[in-house]
KOLFILO-256587 format. One line per field, with one value per residue (C-alpha): x, z, y; residue number from 1; residue in one letter. Coordinates in Angstrom, 2 decimals. Layout:
residues N
X (X  ...)
Z (Z  ...)
Y (Y  ...)
seq (NUM  ...)
type (a  ...)
end
This chain:
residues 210
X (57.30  55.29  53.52  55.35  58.25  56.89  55.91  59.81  60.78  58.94  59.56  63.89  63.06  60.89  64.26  66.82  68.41  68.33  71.87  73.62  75.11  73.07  75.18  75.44  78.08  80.32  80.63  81.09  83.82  85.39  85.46  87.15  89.98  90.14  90.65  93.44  95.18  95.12  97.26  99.31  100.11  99.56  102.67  104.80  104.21  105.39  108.27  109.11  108.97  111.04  113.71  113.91  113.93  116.98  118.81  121.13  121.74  118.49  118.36  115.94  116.01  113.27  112.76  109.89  110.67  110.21  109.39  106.88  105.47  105.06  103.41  101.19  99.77  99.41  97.26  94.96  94.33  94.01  91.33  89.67  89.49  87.55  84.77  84.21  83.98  81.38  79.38  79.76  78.53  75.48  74.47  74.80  71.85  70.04  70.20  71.65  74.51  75.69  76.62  77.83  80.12  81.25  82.67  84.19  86.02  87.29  88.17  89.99  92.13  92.40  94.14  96.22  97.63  98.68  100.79  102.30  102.97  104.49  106.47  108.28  109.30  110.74  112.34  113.78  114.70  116.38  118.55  119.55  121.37  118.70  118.65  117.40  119.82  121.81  121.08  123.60  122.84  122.93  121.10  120.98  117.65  116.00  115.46  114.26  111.09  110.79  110.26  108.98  105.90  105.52  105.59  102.84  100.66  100.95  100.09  96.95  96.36  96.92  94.72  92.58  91.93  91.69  89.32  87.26  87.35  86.26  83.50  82.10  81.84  79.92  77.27  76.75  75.94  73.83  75.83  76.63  74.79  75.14  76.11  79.27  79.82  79.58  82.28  84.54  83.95  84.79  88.62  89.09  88.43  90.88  93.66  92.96  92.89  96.39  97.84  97.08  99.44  102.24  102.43  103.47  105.43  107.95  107.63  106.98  108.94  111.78  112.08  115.90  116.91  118.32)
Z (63.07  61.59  63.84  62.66  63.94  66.90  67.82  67.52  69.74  72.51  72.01  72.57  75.37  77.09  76.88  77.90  80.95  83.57  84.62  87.16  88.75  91.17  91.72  89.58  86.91  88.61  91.64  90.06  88.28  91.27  92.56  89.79  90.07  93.45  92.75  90.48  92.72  95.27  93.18  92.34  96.20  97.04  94.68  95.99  99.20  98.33  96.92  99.62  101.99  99.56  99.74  103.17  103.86  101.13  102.38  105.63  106.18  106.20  108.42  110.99  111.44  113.08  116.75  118.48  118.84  116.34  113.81  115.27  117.16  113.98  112.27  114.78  114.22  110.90  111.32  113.77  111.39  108.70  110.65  111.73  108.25  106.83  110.16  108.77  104.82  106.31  107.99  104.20  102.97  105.44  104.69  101.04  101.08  104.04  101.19  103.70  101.39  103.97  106.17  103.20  102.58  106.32  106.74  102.87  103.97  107.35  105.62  102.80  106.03  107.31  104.54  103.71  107.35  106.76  103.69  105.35  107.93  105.33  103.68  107.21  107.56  104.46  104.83  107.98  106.40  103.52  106.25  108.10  104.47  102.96  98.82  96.12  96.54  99.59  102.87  106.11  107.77  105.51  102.26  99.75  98.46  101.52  100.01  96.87  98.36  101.63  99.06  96.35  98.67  101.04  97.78  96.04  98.89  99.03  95.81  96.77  99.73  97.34  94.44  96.79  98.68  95.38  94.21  97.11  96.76  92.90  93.94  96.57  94.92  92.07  94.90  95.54  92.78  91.74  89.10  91.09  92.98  96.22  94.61  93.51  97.29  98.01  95.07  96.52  100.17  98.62  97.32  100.47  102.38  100.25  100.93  104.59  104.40  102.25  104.74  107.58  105.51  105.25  108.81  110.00  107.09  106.48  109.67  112.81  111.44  111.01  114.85  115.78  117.83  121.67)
Y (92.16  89.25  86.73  84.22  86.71  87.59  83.77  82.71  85.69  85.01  80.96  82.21  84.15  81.76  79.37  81.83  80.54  83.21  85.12  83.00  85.88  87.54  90.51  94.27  94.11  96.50  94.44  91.04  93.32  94.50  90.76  89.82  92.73  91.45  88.11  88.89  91.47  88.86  86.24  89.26  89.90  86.01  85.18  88.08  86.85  83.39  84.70  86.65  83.69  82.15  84.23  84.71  80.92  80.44  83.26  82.26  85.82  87.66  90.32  91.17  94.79  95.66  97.36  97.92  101.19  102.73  100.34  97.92  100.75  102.59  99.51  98.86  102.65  102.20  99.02  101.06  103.33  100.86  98.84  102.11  103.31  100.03  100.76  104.50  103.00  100.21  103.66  105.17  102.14  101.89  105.47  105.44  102.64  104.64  107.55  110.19  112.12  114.06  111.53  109.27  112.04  112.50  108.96  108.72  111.83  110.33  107.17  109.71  111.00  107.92  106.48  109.74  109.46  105.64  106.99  109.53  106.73  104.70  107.16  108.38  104.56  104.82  107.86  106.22  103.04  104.92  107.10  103.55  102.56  100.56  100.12  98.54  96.04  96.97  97.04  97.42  94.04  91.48  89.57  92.47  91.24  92.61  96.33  95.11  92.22  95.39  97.98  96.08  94.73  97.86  100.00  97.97  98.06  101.70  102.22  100.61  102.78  106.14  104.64  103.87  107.33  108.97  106.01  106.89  110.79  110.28  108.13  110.59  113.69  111.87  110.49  113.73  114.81  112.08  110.68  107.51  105.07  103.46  100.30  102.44  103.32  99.46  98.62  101.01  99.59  96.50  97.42  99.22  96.70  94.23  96.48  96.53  92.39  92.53  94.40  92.08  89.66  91.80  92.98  89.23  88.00  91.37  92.96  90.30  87.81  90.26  91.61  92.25  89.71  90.38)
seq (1  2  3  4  5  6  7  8  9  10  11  12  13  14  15  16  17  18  19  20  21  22  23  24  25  26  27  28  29  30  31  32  33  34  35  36  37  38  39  40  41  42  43  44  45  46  47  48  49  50  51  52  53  54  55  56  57  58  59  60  61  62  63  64  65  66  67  68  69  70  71  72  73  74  75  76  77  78  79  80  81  82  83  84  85  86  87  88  89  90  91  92  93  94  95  96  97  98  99  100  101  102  103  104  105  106  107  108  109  110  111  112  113  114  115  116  117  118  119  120  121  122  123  124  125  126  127  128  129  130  131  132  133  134  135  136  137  138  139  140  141  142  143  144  145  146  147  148  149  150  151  152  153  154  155  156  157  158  159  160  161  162  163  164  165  166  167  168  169  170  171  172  173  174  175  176  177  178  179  180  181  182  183  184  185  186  187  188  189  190  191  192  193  194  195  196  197  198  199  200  201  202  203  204  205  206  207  208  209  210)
type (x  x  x  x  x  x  x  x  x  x  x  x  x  x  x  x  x  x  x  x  x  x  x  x  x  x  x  x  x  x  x  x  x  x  x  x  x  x  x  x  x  x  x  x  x  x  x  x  x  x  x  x  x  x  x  x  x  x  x  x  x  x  x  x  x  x  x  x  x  x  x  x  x  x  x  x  x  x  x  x  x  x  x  x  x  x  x  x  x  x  x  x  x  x  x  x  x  x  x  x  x  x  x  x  x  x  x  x  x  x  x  x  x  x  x  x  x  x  x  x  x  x  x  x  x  x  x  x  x  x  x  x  x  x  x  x  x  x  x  x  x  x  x  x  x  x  x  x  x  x  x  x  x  x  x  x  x  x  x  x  x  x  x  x  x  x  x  x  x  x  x  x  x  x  x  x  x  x  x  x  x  x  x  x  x  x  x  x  x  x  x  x  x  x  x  x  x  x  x  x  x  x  x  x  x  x  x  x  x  x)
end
Protein backbone atom coordinates (compact mmCIF):
# COMPACT_ATOMS: atom_id res chain seq x y z
CA UNK A 1 0.00 0.00 0.00
CA UNK A 2 1.35 3.49 -0.86
CA UNK A 3 1.72 6.18 1.82
CA UNK A 4 -0.45 8.18 0.27
CA UNK A 5 -2.69 4.86 0.72
CA UNK A 6 -1.87 4.12 3.91
CA UNK A 7 -2.31 7.95 5.14
CA UNK A 8 -6.17 7.90 3.89
CA UNK A 9 -6.70 4.57 5.72
CA UNK A 10 -5.85 5.47 8.88
CA UNK A 11 -7.51 9.21 8.33
CA UNK A 12 -11.28 6.75 7.75
CA UNK A 13 -10.60 4.86 10.63
CA UNK A 14 -9.69 7.59 12.89
CA UNK A 15 -13.47 8.95 11.89
CA UNK A 16 -15.35 5.78 12.17
CA UNK A 17 -17.92 6.27 14.76
CA UNK A 18 -17.68 3.49 17.25
CA UNK A 19 -20.64 0.58 17.33
CA UNK A 20 -23.47 1.87 19.40
CA UNK A 21 -24.38 -1.45 20.48
CA UNK A 22 -22.56 -2.69 23.31
CA UNK A 23 -23.78 -6.18 23.24
CA UNK A 24 -22.40 -9.63 21.01
CA UNK A 25 -24.27 -9.96 17.77
CA UNK A 26 -26.03 -13.04 18.80
CA UNK A 27 -27.64 -11.44 21.70
CA UNK A 28 -28.70 -8.17 20.13
CA UNK A 29 -30.14 -10.95 17.67
CA UNK A 30 -31.94 -12.80 20.14
CA UNK A 31 -33.42 -9.38 21.45
CA UNK A 32 -34.61 -8.69 18.36
CA UNK A 33 -36.43 -12.29 17.85
CA UNK A 34 -37.75 -11.43 21.12
CA UNK A 35 -39.05 -8.32 20.39
CA UNK A 36 -40.87 -9.63 17.47
CA UNK A 37 -42.24 -12.80 19.14
CA UNK A 38 -43.56 -10.53 21.68
CA UNK A 39 -45.83 -8.43 19.17
CA UNK A 40 -46.64 -11.81 17.77
CA UNK A 41 -48.09 -13.01 21.29
CA UNK A 42 -48.93 -9.23 22.33
CA UNK A 43 -51.50 -9.08 19.28
CA UNK A 44 -52.93 -12.57 19.95
CA UNK A 45 -53.49 -11.53 23.23
CA UNK A 46 -55.41 -8.48 22.17
CA UNK A 47 -57.36 -10.41 20.04
CA UNK A 48 -58.19 -12.76 22.41
CA UNK A 49 -59.49 -10.12 24.79
CA UNK A 50 -61.29 -9.00 21.96
CA UNK A 51 -63.20 -11.75 21.41
CA UNK A 52 -64.04 -12.59 24.67
CA UNK A 53 -65.34 -9.04 25.42
CA UNK A 54 -67.67 -9.18 22.02
CA UNK A 55 -68.82 -12.51 22.70
CA UNK A 56 -72.03 -12.51 25.28
CA UNK A 57 -71.67 -16.14 25.58
CA UNK A 58 -68.12 -16.99 26.37
CA UNK A 59 -67.74 -19.70 28.50
CA UNK A 60 -65.85 -20.08 31.57
CA UNK A 61 -64.95 -23.61 31.91
CA UNK A 62 -62.54 -23.82 34.16
CA UNK A 63 -62.42 -25.65 37.81
CA UNK A 64 -60.01 -25.54 40.20
CA UNK A 65 -59.85 -28.92 40.27
CA UNK A 66 -58.38 -30.02 37.93
CA UNK A 67 -57.74 -27.27 35.75
CA UNK A 68 -56.46 -24.39 37.85
CA UNK A 69 -54.77 -26.88 39.97
CA UNK A 70 -53.10 -28.21 36.96
CA UNK A 71 -52.08 -24.65 35.79
CA UNK A 72 -50.80 -23.65 38.79
CA UNK A 73 -48.24 -26.81 38.52
CA UNK A 74 -47.26 -25.97 35.41
CA UNK A 75 -46.30 -22.37 36.44
CA UNK A 76 -44.15 -23.91 39.34
CA UNK A 77 -42.34 -25.67 37.15
CA UNK A 78 -42.14 -22.96 34.68
CA UNK A 79 -40.72 -20.47 37.29
CA UNK A 80 -38.46 -23.23 38.68
CA UNK A 81 -37.13 -23.99 35.33
CA UNK A 82 -35.97 -20.18 34.52
CA UNK A 83 -33.96 -20.41 38.43
CA UNK A 84 -32.00 -23.70 37.14
CA UNK A 85 -31.31 -21.83 33.40
CA UNK A 86 -30.07 -18.57 35.57
CA UNK A 87 -27.60 -21.46 37.62
CA UNK A 88 -26.61 -22.65 33.83
CA UNK A 89 -26.08 -19.30 33.02
CA UNK A 90 -23.91 -18.44 36.18
CA UNK A 91 -21.74 -21.50 35.62
CA UNK A 92 -21.19 -21.22 32.02
CA UNK A 93 -19.30 -17.71 32.87
CA UNK A 94 -17.73 -19.41 36.14
CA UNK A 95 -16.35 -21.95 33.27
CA UNK A 96 -17.51 -25.12 35.27
CA UNK A 97 -19.04 -27.54 32.28
CA UNK A 98 -20.16 -29.98 34.43
CA UNK A 99 -22.29 -28.04 36.37
CA UNK A 100 -23.38 -25.93 33.25
CA UNK A 101 -24.54 -29.16 32.02
CA UNK A 102 -26.33 -30.27 35.34
CA UNK A 103 -28.79 -27.33 35.46
CA UNK A 104 -29.35 -27.16 31.34
CA UNK A 105 -30.39 -30.75 31.88
CA UNK A 106 -32.80 -30.00 34.85
CA UNK A 107 -34.14 -27.06 33.04
CA UNK A 108 -34.42 -29.72 29.78
CA UNK A 109 -36.77 -31.86 32.34
CA UNK A 110 -38.23 -29.12 33.58
CA UNK A 111 -39.62 -27.97 30.49
CA UNK A 112 -40.38 -31.59 29.09
CA UNK A 113 -42.63 -32.07 32.26
CA UNK A 114 -44.59 -28.65 31.51
CA UNK A 115 -45.43 -30.24 27.99
CA UNK A 116 -46.47 -33.25 29.15
CA UNK A 117 -48.53 -31.01 31.54
CA UNK A 118 -49.91 -29.25 28.69
CA UNK A 119 -50.64 -31.99 26.54
CA UNK A 120 -52.78 -34.01 29.47
CA UNK A 121 -54.93 -30.68 29.63
CA UNK A 122 -55.47 -31.03 26.26
CA UNK A 123 -56.13 -34.42 26.15
CA UNK A 124 -58.69 -33.56 28.87
CA UNK A 125 -60.11 -30.63 27.18
CA UNK A 126 -60.44 -32.62 23.93
CA UNK A 127 -62.44 -35.57 25.97
CA UNK A 128 -64.85 -32.65 27.59
CA UNK A 129 -65.99 -31.86 23.64
CA UNK A 130 -63.74 -29.06 22.90
CA UNK A 131 -62.86 -28.23 18.92
CA UNK A 132 -61.53 -26.11 16.65
CA UNK A 133 -64.61 -24.44 16.51
CA UNK A 134 -66.89 -26.18 18.93
CA UNK A 135 -66.96 -26.36 22.29
CA UNK A 136 -69.95 -27.73 24.78
CA UNK A 137 -70.63 -24.45 26.65
CA UNK A 138 -70.94 -21.81 24.50
CA UNK A 139 -69.05 -19.17 21.86
CA UNK A 140 -67.50 -21.67 19.40
CA UNK A 141 -64.47 -19.43 19.02
CA UNK A 142 -63.26 -20.57 22.36
CA UNK A 143 -61.30 -23.82 20.96
CA UNK A 144 -59.81 -22.02 18.25
CA UNK A 145 -58.08 -18.52 20.56
CA UNK A 146 -57.63 -21.77 23.72
CA UNK A 147 -55.77 -23.85 21.32
CA UNK A 148 -54.51 -21.42 19.06
CA UNK A 149 -52.60 -19.48 22.11
CA UNK A 150 -51.88 -22.59 24.43
CA UNK A 151 -50.55 -24.35 21.21
CA UNK A 152 -48.19 -21.47 20.27
CA UNK A 153 -46.82 -21.22 23.57
CA UNK A 154 -46.05 -24.79 23.55
CA UNK A 155 -44.34 -24.74 20.64
CA UNK A 156 -42.14 -22.41 22.40
CA UNK A 157 -41.64 -24.60 25.37
CA UNK A 158 -40.61 -27.74 22.83
CA UNK A 159 -38.33 -25.41 20.62
CA UNK A 160 -37.13 -24.30 23.45
CA UNK A 161 -35.95 -27.60 25.37
CA UNK A 162 -34.47 -28.79 22.19
CA UNK A 163 -32.87 -25.18 21.73
CA UNK A 164 -31.39 -25.72 25.04
CA UNK A 165 -30.24 -29.44 24.59
CA UNK A 166 -28.47 -28.28 21.14
CA UNK A 167 -26.80 -25.55 22.89
CA UNK A 168 -25.38 -27.75 25.73
CA UNK A 169 -23.84 -30.49 24.13
CA UNK A 170 -21.93 -27.93 21.90
CA UNK A 171 -20.55 -26.15 25.34
CA UNK A 172 -19.26 -29.15 26.02
CA UNK A 173 -17.55 -29.69 23.53
CA UNK A 174 -16.16 -26.39 23.11
CA UNK A 175 -17.80 -25.36 20.09
CA UNK A 176 -19.94 -22.75 21.88
CA UNK A 177 -19.40 -20.09 24.23
CA UNK A 178 -20.97 -18.96 27.31
CA UNK A 179 -22.42 -16.06 25.58
CA UNK A 180 -24.46 -18.88 23.67
CA UNK A 181 -25.59 -20.24 27.17
CA UNK A 182 -26.68 -16.55 28.01
CA UNK A 183 -28.74 -16.23 24.51
CA UNK A 184 -30.47 -19.29 25.28
CA UNK A 185 -31.20 -18.11 28.99
CA UNK A 186 -32.52 -15.24 27.35
CA UNK A 187 -35.49 -17.08 25.11
CA UNK A 188 -36.14 -19.23 27.99
CA UNK A 189 -36.72 -16.82 30.07
CA UNK A 190 -39.22 -14.95 27.45
CA UNK A 191 -41.29 -17.94 27.35
CA UNK A 192 -41.48 -18.14 31.07
CA UNK A 193 -42.60 -14.15 30.99
CA UNK A 194 -45.29 -15.06 28.02
CA UNK A 195 -46.66 -17.49 30.03
CA UNK A 196 -47.31 -15.33 33.02
CA UNK A 197 -49.73 -13.48 30.48
CA UNK A 198 -51.62 -16.29 29.46
CA UNK A 199 -52.29 -17.82 32.84
CA UNK A 200 -54.64 -14.64 33.81
CA UNK A 201 -56.13 -13.73 30.53
CA UNK A 202 -57.33 -17.60 29.23
CA UNK A 203 -57.31 -19.33 32.36
CA UNK A 204 -58.23 -16.91 35.62
CA UNK A 205 -60.46 -14.95 33.86
CA UNK A 206 -62.27 -18.05 32.66
CA UNK A 207 -63.05 -19.78 36.27
CA UNK A 208 -66.61 -21.55 36.19
CA UNK A 209 -68.78 -19.61 37.98
CA UNK A 210 -70.79 -21.02 41.33
Amino acid sequence: MSETNHSMALGHAANMEPSPYAIPSRKLAMWLFILSDACTFGAILFAYGYLRTASADWPTPFKFYPSILNVIIMTFVLITSSLTMLGAVAASKAGDKSKTMRWMGITMVLGALFAMLHIREWASMIGEGVRLFQNPWGSPLFGASFFGITGLHLLHVISGVIAIGVVARKFSNGSLSAGHVESTALYWHFVDLVWMFVVPLVYLMSIARP
